[in-house]
C-alpha positions as CSV (number, residue, x, y, z in Angstrom):
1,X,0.0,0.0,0.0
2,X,1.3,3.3,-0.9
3,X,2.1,5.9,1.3
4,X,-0.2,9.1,1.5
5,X,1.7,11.9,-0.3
6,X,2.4,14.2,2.9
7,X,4.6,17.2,1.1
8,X,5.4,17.9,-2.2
9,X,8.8,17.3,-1.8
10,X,8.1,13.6,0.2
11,X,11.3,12.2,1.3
12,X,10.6,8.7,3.3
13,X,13.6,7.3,5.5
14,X,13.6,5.0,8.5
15,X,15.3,6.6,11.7
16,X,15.2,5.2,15.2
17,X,14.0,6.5,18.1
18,X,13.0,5.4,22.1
19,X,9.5,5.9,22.9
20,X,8.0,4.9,25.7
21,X,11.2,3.5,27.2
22,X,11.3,0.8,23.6
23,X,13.4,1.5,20.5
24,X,11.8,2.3,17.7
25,X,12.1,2.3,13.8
26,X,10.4,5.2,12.8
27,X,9.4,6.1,9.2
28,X,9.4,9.8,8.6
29,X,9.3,12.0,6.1
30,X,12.8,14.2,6.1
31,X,11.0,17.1,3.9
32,X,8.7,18.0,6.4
33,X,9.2,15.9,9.2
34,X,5.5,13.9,9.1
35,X,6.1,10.0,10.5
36,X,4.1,7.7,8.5
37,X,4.7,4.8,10.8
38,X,6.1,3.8,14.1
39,X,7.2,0.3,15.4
40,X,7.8,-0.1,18.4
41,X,10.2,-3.3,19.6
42,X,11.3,-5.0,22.5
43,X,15.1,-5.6,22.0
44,X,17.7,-7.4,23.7
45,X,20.9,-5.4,24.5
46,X,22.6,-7.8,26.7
47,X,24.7,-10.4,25.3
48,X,22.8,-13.3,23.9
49,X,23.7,-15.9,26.5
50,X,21.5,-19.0,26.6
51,X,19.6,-18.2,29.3
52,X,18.5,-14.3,28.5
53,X,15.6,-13.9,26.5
54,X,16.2,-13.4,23.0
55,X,13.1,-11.2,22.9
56,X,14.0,-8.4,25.7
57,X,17.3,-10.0,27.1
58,X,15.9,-10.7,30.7
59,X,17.0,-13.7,32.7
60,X,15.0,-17.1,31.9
61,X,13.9,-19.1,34.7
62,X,12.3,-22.4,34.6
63,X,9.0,-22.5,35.8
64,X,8.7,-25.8,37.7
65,X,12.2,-25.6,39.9
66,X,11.2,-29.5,40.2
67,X,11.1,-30.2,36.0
68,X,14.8,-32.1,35.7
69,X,14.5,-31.1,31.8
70,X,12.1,-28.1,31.0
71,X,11.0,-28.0,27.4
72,X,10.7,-24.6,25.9
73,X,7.2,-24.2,27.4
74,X,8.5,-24.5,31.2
75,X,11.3,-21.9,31.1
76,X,9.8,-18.1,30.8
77,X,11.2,-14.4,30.8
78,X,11.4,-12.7,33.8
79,X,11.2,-9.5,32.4
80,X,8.8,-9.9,29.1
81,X,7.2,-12.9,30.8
82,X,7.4,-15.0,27.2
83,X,8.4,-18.4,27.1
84,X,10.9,-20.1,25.1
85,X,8.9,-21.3,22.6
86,X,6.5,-18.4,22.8
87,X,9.9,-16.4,21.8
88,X,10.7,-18.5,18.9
89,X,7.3,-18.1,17.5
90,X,7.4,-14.5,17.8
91,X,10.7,-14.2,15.9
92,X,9.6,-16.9,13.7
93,X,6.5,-15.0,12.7
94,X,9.0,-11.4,12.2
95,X,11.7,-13.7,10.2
96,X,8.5,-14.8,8.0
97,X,8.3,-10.7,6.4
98,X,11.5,-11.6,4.8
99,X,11.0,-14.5,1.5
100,X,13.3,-16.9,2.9
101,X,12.0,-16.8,6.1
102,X,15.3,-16.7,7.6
103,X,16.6,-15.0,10.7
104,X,19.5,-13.8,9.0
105,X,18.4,-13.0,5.8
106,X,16.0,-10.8,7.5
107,X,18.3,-8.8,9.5
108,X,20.1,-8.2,6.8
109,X,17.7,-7.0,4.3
110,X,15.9,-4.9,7.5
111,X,19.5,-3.3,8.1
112,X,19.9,-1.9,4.4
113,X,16.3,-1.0,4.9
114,X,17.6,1.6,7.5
115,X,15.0,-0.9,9.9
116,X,17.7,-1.1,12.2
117,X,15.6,-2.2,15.6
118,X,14.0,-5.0,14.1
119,X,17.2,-6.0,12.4
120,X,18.4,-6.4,16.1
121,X,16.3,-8.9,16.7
122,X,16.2,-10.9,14.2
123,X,20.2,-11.0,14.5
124,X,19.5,-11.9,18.4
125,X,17.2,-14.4,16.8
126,X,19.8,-15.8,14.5
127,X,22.2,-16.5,17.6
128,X,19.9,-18.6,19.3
129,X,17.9,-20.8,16.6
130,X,19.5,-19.8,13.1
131,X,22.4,-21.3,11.6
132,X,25.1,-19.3,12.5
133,X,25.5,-18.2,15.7
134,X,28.8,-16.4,15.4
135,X,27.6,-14.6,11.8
136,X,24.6,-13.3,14.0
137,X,26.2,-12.2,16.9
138,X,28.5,-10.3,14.4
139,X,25.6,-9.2,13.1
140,X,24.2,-8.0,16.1
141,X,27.5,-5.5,16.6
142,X,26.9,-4.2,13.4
143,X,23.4,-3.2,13.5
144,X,24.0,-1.9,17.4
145,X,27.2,0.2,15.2
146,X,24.8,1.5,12.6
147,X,22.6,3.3,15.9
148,X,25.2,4.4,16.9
149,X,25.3,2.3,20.1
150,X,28.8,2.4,20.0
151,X,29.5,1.8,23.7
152,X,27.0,-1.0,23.8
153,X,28.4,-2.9,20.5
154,X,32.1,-2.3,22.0
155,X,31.1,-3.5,25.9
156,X,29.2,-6.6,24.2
157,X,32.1,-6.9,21.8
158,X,35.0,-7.3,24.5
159,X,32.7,-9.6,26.7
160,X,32.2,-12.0,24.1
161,X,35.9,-11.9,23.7
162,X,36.9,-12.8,26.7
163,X,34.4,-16.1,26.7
164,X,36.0,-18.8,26.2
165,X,36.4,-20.3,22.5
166,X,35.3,-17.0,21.3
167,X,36.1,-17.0,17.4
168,X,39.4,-14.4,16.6
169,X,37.2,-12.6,14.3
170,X,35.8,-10.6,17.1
171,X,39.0,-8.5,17.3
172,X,38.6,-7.7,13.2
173,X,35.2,-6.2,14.6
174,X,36.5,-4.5,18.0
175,X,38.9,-3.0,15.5
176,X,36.3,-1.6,13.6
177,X,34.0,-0.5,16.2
178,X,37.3,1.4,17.8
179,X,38.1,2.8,15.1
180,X,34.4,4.2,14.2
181,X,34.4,5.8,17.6
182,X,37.7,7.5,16.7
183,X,40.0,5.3,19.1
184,X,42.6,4.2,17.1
185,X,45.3,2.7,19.7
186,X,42.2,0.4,20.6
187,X,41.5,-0.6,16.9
188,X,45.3,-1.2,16.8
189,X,45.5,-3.2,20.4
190,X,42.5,-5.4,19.0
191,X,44.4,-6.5,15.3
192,X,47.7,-6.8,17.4
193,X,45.8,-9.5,19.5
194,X,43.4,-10.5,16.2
195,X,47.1,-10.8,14.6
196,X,49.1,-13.0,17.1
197,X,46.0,-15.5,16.1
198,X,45.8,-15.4,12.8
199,X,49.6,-13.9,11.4
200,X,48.1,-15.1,8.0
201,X,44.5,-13.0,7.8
202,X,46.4,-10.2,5.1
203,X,43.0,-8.0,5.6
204,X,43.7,-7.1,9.1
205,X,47.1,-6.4,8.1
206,X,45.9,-4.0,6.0
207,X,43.9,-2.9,8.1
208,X,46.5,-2.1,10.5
209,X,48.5,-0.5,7.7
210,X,45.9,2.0,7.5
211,X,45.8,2.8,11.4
212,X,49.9,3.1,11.2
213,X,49.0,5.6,8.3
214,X,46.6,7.6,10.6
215,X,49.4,7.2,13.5
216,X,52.0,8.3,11.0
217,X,54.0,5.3,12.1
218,X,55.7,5.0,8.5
219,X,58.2,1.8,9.5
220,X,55.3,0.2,11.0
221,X,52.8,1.0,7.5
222,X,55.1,-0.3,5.6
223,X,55.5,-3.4,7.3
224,X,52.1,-4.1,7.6
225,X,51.4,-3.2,4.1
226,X,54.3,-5.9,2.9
227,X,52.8,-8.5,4.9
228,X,49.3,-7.8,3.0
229,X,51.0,-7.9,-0.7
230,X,51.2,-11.6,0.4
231,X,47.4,-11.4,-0.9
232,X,46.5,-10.6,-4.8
233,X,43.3,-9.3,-3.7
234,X,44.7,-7.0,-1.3
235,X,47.8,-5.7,-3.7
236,X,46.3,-2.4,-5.1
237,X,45.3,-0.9,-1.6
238,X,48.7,-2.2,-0.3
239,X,50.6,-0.3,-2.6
240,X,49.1,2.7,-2.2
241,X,49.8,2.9,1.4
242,X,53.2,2.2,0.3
243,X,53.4,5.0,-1.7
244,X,51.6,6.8,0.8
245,X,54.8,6.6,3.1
246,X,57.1,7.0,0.2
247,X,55.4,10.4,-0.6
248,X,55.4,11.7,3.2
249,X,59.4,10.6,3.4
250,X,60.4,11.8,-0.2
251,X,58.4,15.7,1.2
252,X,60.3,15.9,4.0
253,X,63.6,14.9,2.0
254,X,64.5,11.5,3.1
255,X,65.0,10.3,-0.1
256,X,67.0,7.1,0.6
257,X,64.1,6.0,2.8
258,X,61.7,7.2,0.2
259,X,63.5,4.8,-1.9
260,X,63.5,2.0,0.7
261,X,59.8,2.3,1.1
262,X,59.5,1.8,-3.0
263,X,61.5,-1.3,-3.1
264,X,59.3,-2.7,-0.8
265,X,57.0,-3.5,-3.9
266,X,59.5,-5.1,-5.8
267,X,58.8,-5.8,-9.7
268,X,55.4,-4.2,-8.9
269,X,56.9,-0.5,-8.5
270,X,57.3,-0.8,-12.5
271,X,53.5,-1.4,-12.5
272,X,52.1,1.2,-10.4
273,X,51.9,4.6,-11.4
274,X,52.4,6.2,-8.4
275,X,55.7,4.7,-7.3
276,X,57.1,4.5,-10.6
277,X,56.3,8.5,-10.4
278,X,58.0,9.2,-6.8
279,X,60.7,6.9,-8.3
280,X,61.7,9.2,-11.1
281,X,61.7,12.2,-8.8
282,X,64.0,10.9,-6.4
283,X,66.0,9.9,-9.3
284,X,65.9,13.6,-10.3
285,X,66.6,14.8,-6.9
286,X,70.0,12.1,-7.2
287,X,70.7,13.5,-10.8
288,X,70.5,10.5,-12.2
289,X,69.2,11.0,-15.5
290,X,68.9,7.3,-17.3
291,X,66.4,6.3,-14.5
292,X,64.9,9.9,-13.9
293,X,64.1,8.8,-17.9
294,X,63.3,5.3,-17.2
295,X,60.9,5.8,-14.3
296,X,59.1,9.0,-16.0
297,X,58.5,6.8,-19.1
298,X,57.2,3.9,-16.8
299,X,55.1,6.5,-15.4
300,X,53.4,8.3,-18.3
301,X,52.9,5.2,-19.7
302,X,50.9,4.0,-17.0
303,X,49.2,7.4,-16.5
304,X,49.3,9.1,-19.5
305,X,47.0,11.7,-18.0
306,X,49.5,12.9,-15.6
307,X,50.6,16.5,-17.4
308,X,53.2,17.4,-14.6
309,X,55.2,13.6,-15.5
310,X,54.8,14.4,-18.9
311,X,56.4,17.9,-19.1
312,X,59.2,17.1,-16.5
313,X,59.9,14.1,-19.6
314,X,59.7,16.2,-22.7
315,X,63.2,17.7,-22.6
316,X,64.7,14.4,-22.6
317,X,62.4,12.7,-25.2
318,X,64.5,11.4,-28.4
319,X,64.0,14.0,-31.7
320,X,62.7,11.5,-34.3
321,X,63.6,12.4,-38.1
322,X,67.2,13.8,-39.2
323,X,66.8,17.4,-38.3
324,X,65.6,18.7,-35.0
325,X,63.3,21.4,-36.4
């Protein structure tokens, strides 16, 4: 059903709100501020442990203190008063909006949606009853990071890494949550820890090559950006933090570590633009015309378009015919 035209101008988008001491997933108008709908959730923002409620995350108790085994109909919310299986029915009905009628499916097509409240719970959902309980609680981070929850995502983040068996990707998504709320030594303490786990995962290298850049720790870039060349997927971004460091060295006249930084790439600096280009000015800055030559031809080869490679070549370009006029 379509919505009722409230301005000329009608701009729908789903925000999120508390009302009524529950989160909310509000559809509003951003032209002139009209909501066209409210829906109001219960959410859990506890960890998902077994026995919280995936519904409201309040302790479950089992009804009958004498029942050895409860079933899911003997062991009820304290706080939302549902039981078990009245819980999954609930989120089984929600999952049921999305075609597959899967937790996870749902949560993600709700979270690009902008739904982000009821993609909370269908994540929660997925942790409990869905297939894959780490991908949902990984979920759940993410959609409490899109609300901005920061603080909750990050406390929920570090408790689940201190259970034990916890997967290592939870420090690839401490990182991340760190770094969105602009602390970078904690984004870099969780991939050091991520890191002495996995040496091999070239992504988080990367990733740490990046903080090292925001740091301006150039030794420590470039040797997180050579351990991520290890991976083809991973090359382009990895030389361009290379160059990055070359750049900031060659401007304040270390050339020879300028230099150092380019070798790091190895038979890829004659492939990349950019260090082929900080190549032929160190070169220049050395006087050392045949490669000066040889890198500024590499260069405007590889990026024709770049006018200030070009002129600095076009004295030294060979005159073709027998006279020179």
């Amino acid at each position: 059903m379509p919505e009722l035209q409230c301005c000329p101008t009608m701009d729908l988008q789903w925000t999120q709100r508390v009302i009524d001491d529950q989160y909310a997933d509000v559809y509003f108008c951003a032209s002139c501020g009209h909501v066209h709908r409210t829906e109001k959730y219960l959410v859990s923002m506890r960890f998902p442990y077994a026995n919280r409620c995936v519904n409201c995350g309040g302790d479950l108790v089992v009804t009958d203190p004498n029942i050895q085994v409860p079933d899911a109909n003997q062991v009820r919310c304290t706080v939302c008063g549902l039981t078990a299986a009245e819980d999954k029915d609930l989120h089984d009905q929600l999952a049921a909006l999305h075609p597959s009628g899967e937790y996870m499916a749902a949560s993600m097509a709700l979270a690009d949606d902008g739904r982000y409240v009821l993609a909370l719970k269908m994540a929660t959902a997925e942790t409990r009853w869905g297939q894959n309980a780490i991908e949902g609680e990984v979920q759940r981070l993410g959609v409490l990071e899109a609300m901005n929850e920061y603080d909750r995502a990050l406390d929920e983040a570090y408790e689940w890494a201190e259970n034990e068996g916890c997967p290592s990707i939870i420090f690839g998504v401490i990182a991340q949550l760190e770094a969105g709320a602009n602390n970078m030594r904690g984004a870099m303490a969780a991939l050091e820890r991520g890191l002495n786990l996995e040496p091999e995962n070239y992504q988080w290298w990367l990733d740490y090559a990046d903080l090292q850049m925001h740091a301006d720790d150039r030794p420590a870039a470039l040797r997180a950006a050579s351990h991520a060349l290890r991976d083809p997927s991973l090359e382009k971004r990895a030389l361009e933090v290379i160059s990055e460091v070359g750049e900031r060295l060659y401007a304040n006249g270390q050339y020879a570590e300028a230099l150092g930084a380019c070798s790091l790439a190895g038979d890829r600096q004659e492939k990349t633009w950019q260090i082929a280009w900080l190549r032929a000015r160190i070169a220049a800055v050395n006087q050392d015309t045949t490669y000066m030559v040889k890198w500024l031809e590499l260069t405007t080869e590889l990026n024709p378009g770049l006018e200030e490679a070009a002129d600095m070549l076009a004295p030294y370009k060979k005159k073709k015919g027998w006279f020179s006029w």
